[in-house]
N, C-alpha and C positions, 0 to 999 in steps of 0.2 A: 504494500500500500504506500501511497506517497502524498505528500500534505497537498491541500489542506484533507485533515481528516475528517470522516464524518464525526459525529459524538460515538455511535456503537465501534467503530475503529479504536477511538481514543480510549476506552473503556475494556478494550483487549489490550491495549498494549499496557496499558496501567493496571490490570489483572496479570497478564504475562512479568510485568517486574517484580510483582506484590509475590509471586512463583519461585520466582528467582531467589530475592529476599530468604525464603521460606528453606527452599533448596539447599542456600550458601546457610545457612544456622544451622539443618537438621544435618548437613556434611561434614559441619566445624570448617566450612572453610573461609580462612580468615583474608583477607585483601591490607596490603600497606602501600604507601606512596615516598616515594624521596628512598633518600640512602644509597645512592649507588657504592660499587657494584651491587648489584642482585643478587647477582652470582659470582661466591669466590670457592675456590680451589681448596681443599684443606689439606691436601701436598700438594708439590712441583706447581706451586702459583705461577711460575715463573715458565712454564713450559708452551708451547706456542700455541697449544689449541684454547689458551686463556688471553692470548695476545689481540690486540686488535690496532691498525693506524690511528694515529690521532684524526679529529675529521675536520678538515680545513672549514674554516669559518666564512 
């Protein structure tokens, strides 16, 4: 579907997140934001398949 939405659209897709919500608590699964890395190595951090270019600005 693509905006504008009807009201019954909108009322699925706000049921469908209300799901979701429900979903991510009864899974324990947790969501965070910030802190890079995400992901670090707990050996050979240093090994290449951890490496990445810096990325030009």
């Amino acid at each position: 579907m693509t905006q504008p939405y009807t009201e019954d659209q909108w009322q699925q897709v706000l049921a469908l997140g209300e799901q979701v919500d429900r979903d991510l608590v009864t899974h324990d699964v947790r969501l965070t934001m910030g802190g890079e890395p995400t992901f670090v190595a707990t050996e050979n951090r240093d090994a290449t398949s951890w490496m990445t270019p810096p990325c030009a600005a």
